[in-house]
N, C-alpha and C positions, 0 to 999 in steps of 0.2 A: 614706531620703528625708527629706528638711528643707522644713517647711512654713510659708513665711514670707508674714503679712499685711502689707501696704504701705500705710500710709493719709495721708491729710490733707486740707484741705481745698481746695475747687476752685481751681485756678490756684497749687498752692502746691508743686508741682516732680515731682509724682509720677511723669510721663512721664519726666523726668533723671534719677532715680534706676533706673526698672525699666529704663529702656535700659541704662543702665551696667553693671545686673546681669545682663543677657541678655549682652551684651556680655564678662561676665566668664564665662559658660556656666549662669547661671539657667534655668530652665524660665519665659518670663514667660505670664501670664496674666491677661486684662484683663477687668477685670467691665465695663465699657461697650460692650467689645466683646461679648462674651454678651448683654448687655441687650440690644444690637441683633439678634442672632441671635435671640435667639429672640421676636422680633417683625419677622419677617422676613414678609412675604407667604408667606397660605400656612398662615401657625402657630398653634397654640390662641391662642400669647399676643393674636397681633393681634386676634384676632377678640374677644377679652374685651374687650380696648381700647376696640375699637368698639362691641361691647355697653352700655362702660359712660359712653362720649364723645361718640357718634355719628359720623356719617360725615365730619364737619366735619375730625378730627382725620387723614383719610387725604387723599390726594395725588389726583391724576387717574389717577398709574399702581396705585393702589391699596396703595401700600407707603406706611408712618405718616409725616405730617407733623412731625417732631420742631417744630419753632416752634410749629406751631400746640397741639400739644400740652402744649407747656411753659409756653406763655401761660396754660395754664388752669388747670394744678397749682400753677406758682410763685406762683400768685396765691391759692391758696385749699386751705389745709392739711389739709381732709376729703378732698378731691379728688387730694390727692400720696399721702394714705394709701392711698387706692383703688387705687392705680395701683402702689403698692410692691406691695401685696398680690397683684396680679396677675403681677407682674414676678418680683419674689424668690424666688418659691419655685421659680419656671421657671428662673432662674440657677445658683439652689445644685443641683439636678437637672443641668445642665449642666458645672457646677464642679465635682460629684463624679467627672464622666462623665471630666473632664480630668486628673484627678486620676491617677484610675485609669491612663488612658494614659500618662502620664510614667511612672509608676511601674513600669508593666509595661516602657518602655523601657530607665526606667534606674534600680535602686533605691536610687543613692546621686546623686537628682536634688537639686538645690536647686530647689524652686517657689514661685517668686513670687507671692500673686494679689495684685495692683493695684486694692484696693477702698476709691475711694473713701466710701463709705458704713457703714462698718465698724462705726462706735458709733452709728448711728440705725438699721443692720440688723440689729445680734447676729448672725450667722450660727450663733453658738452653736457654732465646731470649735476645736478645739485646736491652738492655734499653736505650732512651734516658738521663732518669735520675732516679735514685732509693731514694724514702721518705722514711723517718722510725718513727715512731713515738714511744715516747721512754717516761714511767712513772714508777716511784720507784713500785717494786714488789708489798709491802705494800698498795699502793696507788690502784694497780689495783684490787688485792685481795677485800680489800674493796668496790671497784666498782661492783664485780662481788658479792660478800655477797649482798648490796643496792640493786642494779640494776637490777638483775637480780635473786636473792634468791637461789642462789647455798650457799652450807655450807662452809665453810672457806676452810675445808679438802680437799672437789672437786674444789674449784679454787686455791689452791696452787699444787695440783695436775695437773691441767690444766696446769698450767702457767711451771712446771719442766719437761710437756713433748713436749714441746716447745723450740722453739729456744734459746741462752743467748741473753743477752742484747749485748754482744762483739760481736758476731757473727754474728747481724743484723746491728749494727756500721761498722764492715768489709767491709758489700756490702753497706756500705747507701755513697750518694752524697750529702744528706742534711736529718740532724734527726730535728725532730720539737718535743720539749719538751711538753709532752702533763700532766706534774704532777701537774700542775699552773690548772690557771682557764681558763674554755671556750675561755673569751673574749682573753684571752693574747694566747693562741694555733689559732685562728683566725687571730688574729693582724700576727701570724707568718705566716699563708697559705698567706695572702693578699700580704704582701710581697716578696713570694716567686711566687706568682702568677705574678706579676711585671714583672721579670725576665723571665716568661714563656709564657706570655701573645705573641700570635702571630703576 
């Protein structure tokens, strides 16, 4: 099995790339997607959440307010730390658990995980190989205003409480320029998939 980390920062192509590699027969795995699991209604996670938020940050049907939530972390960096600490360690528990499944399915899997947060979480495991996908600030900002209709001010905010661009180059084994177009950030996975192809 082939354990490969996938990172960059938000709005900087990461969903292009792990599709293309699922697409090529990756095992993909999504840490936002876990995040969300395991603050699902129900779970230790949420209820710490709420321990540590109040009620404010849950919904009417009782499952977490992601806005309201993130109004309050984005904005105040004791408070996102709080919140990792509750989160991450429920994820990597999680991640193991998925691990383990590919593995026992297929033991010459390629596994993707799709983490964005790679160098502000150490997860601490040993990577086959670490991707980073890397687009001018400029470029993502505007992706995240388009894309997703956040204000300029909330994704330049996003993107400064985030990793740099140097410090996701430090741990990367291969950055795939994702500033170009689709086809040409594709053209790059296919090739890199080549190489990893088992």
């Amino acid at each position: 099995m082939k354990l490969i980390a996938l990172t960059g920062g938000i709005a900087s192509g990461k969903s292009t790339v792990a599709r293309r590699l699922a697409e090529h027969g990756a095992v993909h795995i999504d840490a936002d997607g876990l995040a969300r699991e395991v603050v699902e209604p129900g779970t230790a996670g949420l209820a710490a959440i709420r321990g540590r938020f109040g009620d404010g940050v849950l919904g009417a049907d009782g499952a977490l307010d992601r806005p309201a939530l993130g109004a309050l972390v984005f904005a105040d960096p004791e408070a996102l730390a709080d919140l990792n600490a509750i989160v991450h360690p429920a994820v990597r528990e999680l991640f193991e658990r998925r691990i383990r499944e590919a593995g026992a399915a297929d033991p010459h899997a390629v596994v993707v995980y799709d983490v964005p947060l790679l160098v502000e979480a150490e997860p601490g495991l040993e990577w086959d190989l670490v991707i980073v996908t890397e687009a001018p600030a400029e470029t993502r900002v505007q992706r995240m205003v388009e894309l997703r209709g956040m204000t300029r001010e909330d994704a330049e905010r996003r993107i400064a409480n985030q990793a740099s661009d140097e410090a996701r180059r430090a741990i990367a084994d291969v950055v795939i320029d994702t500033g170009g177009t689709e086809a040409r950030t594709i053209e790059q996975v296919d090739e890199l998939w080549e190489r990893l192809a088992p």
